[in-house]
N, C-alpha and C positions, 0 to 999 in steps of 0.2 A: 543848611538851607533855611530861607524864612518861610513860616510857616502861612499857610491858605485858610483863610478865613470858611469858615464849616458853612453848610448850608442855612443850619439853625440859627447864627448870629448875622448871615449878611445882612445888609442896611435895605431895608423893604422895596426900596426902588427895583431892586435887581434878584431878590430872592422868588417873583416868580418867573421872573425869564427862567435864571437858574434852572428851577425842577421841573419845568416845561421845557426847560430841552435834556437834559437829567431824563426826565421820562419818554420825551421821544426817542432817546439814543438806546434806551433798554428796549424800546418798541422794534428798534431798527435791526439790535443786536436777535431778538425772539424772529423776527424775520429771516435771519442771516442762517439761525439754527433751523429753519423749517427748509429754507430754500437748500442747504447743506445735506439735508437727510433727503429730499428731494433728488438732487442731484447725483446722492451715493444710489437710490432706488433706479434709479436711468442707467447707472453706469453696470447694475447690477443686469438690468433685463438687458442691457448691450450687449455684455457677456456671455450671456446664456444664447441671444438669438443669436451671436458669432460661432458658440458651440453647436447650436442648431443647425447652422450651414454649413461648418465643416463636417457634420456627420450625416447630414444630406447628401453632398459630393459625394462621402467615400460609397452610399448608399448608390447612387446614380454611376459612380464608376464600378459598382460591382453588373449593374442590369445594362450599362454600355457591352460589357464584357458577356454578359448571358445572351445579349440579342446578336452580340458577333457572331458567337457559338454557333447561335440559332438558325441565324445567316448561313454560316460554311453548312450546318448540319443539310439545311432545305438545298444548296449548291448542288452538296454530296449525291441528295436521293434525288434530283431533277437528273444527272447525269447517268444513276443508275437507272433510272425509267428509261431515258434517252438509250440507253445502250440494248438493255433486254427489248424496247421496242423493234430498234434496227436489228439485232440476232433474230426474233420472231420473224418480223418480216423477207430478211432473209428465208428462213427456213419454208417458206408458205410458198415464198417466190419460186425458190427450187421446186419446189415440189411439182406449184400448178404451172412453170414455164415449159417442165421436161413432160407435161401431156400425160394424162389419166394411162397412156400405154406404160410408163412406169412404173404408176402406183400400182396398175396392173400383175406389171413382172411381180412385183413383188409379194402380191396375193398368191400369186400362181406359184410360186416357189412354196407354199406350204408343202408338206409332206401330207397331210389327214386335213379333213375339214376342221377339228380343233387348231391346229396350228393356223389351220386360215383366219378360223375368227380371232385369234392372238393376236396376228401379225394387221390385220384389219383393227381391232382395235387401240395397237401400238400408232398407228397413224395418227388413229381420235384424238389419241391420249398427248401428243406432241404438240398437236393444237389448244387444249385445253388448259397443258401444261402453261403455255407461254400465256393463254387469258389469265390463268389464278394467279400468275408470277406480275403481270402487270397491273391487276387489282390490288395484289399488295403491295405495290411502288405505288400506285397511284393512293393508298388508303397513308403508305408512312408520308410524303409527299403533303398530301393534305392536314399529316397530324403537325406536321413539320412547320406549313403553312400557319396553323392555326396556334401552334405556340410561340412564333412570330409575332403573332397579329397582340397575343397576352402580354408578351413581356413588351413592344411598343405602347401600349396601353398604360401599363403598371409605370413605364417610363417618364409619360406624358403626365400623369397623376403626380409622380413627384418632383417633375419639373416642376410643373403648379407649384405645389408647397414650396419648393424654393424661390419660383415667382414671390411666393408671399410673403415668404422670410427674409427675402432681399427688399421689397418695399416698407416692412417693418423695420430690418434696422433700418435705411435710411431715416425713417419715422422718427425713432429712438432716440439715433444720433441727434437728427434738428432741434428734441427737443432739448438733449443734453445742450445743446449747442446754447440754444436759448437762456437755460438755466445758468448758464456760462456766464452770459452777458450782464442775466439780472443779478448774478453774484456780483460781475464787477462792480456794476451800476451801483449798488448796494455798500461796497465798502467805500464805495466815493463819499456816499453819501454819509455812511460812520465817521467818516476822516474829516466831514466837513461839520456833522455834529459836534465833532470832540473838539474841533479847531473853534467853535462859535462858543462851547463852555468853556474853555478857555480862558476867550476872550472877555468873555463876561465875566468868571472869575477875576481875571487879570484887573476890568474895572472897575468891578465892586470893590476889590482891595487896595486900588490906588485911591478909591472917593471916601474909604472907611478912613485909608491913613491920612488922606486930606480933611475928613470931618474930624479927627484924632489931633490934630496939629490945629486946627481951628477950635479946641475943646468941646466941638458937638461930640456927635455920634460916636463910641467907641464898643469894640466888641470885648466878650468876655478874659478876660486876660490873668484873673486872680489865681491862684490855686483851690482845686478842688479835694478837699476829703469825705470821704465818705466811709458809713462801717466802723466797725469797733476791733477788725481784726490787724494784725502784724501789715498789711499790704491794703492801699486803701484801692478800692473800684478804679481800674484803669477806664472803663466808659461808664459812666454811671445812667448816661441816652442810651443805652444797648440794653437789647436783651439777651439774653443765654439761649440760642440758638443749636449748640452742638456740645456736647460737653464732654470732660476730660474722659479717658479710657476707649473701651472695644466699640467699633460703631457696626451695626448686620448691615446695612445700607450699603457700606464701600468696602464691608472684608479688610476694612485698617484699624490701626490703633491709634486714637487720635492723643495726643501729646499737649494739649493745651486744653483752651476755653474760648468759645468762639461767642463775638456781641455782637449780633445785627443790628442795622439802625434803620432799617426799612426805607433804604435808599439815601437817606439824609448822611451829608458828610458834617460827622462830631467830631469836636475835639476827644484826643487820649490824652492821660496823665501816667505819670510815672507811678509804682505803687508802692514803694518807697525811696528815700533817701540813696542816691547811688552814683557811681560814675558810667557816663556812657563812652560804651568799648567800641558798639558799630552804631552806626546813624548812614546808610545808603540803599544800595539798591543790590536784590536778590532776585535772580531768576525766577525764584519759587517763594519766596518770602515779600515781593515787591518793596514796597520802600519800609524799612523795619529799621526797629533801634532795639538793641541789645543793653540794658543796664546791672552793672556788679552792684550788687548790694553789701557784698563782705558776707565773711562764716558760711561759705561755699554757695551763699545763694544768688541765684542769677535769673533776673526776667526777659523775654523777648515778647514784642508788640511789630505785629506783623500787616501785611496789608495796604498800609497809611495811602492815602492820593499826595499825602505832602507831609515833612519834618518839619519843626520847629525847634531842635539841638542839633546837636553835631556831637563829632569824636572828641572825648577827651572831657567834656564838660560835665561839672557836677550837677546833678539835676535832685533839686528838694519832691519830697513826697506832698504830692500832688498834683505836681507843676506838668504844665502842658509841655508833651513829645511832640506833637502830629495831630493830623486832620484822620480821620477813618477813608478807606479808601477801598478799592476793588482791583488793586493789582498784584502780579505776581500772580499763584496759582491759586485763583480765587474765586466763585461763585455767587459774587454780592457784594455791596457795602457793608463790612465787618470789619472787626477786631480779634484778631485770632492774640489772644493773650497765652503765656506760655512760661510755665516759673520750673526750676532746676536746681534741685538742693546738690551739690557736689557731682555737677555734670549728668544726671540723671530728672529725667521730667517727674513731676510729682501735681496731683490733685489740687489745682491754684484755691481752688474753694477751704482748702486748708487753712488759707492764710487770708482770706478776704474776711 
């Protein structure tokens, strides 16, 4: 691939569109991150007020089920009052239909005046009988009544709260809904950033190779060395941001040397004398180039927005690979530099 002209050498025309839109699109992208967490927070209380409601229901079909109870129980004693009513009144009827000459007989049959006042107050006692027997239908009746009246109550109470759990989530939902839209809205708006950087890279690097050809304007192109060690600074614009070994931050073992360029795309160099094996595109490594150096050692330069070699080519210590870039699995414009003595990563600062 031919290589992209870095932020740092474009031709001044176009280097501040460049990082004015470079920085709007990292504004866009910090938006995209807030609205995301946003989003997951809505989907969380969704969640819960849908768990809220189903354990509502099962709440409300259990007090459906205790007021039915409630119901047959108050049916039950309304029909046992109704019944001992009609047996009392019967018995009263007999009595005072067949005329005082019977309740008579029946005093008169005592044998002793003690058997009289017995059988006199067996009479009393029938009538009394059937008041105390419908004071307590009438007392269970009323209890009956009045834990009726509680459990419709208690019922009414949590209808409410589901009243309100149902206009919360609709609530929720809308605003998920909303967050929805501003997400899409949003990657429209990345996809039209990244289309417009592009574009502007595209022609800063046609008006660079037209000032190139016209012997004006031309960007840096020589070889870079730096250092006095085996491997020379593949970003010598970067800083050392993450470095080789254990990192507490992610619980990984980091395998290279990472160079930020604080957004700016620099060029990278080779960091010695080598052939390159890979020059494409990685999942995880975004556009990277792989160089053999011989006697087991091997570097990788990871990240790039753009190459400047290909497979197969020898590339001199110093000479430009790539642009620095933020793709693949990545968190910034960096150089994740990455050196390997006989298949094994090893401390690049060894050899810088």
């Amino acid at each position: 691939m031919a290589g992209v002209l870095c932020v740092a050498s474009v031709i001044p025309a176009y280097a501040d569109d460049i990082s004015d839109t470079k920085q709007e699109g990292n504004k866009l992208e910090e938006r995209k991150e807030q609205l995301v967490e946003e989003q997951k927070t809505l989907t969380e209380q969704l969640t819960k007020v849908l768990e809220e409601m189903q354990e509502m229901e099962k709440k409300l079909a259990a007090k459906d089920a205790e007021i039915e109870a409630a119901e047959e129980e108050y049916v039950q004693a309304k029909l046992e009052e109704a019944r001992q009513y009609d047996k009392m009144k019967m018995r009263i009827r007999f009595m005072y239909e067949n005329g005082d000459s019977q309740m008579l007989e029946v005093l008169f049959e005592a044998k002793s005046f003690s058997d009289f006042i017995n059988k006199a107050e067996y009479i009393n006692k029938i009538s009394s009988t059937d008041r105390e027997m419908l004071d307590s239908l009438e007392l269970v009746v009323k209890q009956v009544e009045e834990k009726e009246k509680r459990l419709q109550k208690e019922y009414k109470v949590m209808e409410g709260l589901q009243n309100d759990l149902t206009k919360k989530h609709v609530e929720v939902e809308k605003l998920l809904q909303e967050k929805n839209t501003q997400l899409s809205d949003l990657e429209k708006e990345i996809g039209e950033n990244a289309k417009k950087l592009q574009e502007l890279i595209a022609k800063a690097k046609a008006q660079e190779e037209a000032n190139a050809n016209k012997g004006g304007y031309t960007s840096p192109g020589s070889d870079v060395v730096s250092g006095n060690g085996i491997f020379t600074h593949p970003c010598p614009q970067g800083h050392l941001t993450s470095g080789f070994g254990y990192r507490s931050f992610d619980n990984s073992f980091h395998k290279g040397a990472d160079f930020g360029t604080y957004g700016a795309y620099v060029p990278t160099y080779a960091a010695a004398a080598g052939k390159v094996i890979i020059a494409g595109w990685s999942n995880s490594a975004g556009n990277w180039v792989v160089i053999d150096h011989g006697n087991g050692l091997v570097t990788k330069y990871m990240h790039h927005s753009s190459l400047s070699v290909s497979v197969g080519q020898s590339v001199r210590k110093g000479q430009q690979i790539g642009i620095t870039g933020n793709t693949g699995y990545s968190a910034g414009v960096h150089l994740h530099f990455q050196v390997e003595k006989n298949g094994s990563a090893v401390d690049p600062f060894n050899y810088l």
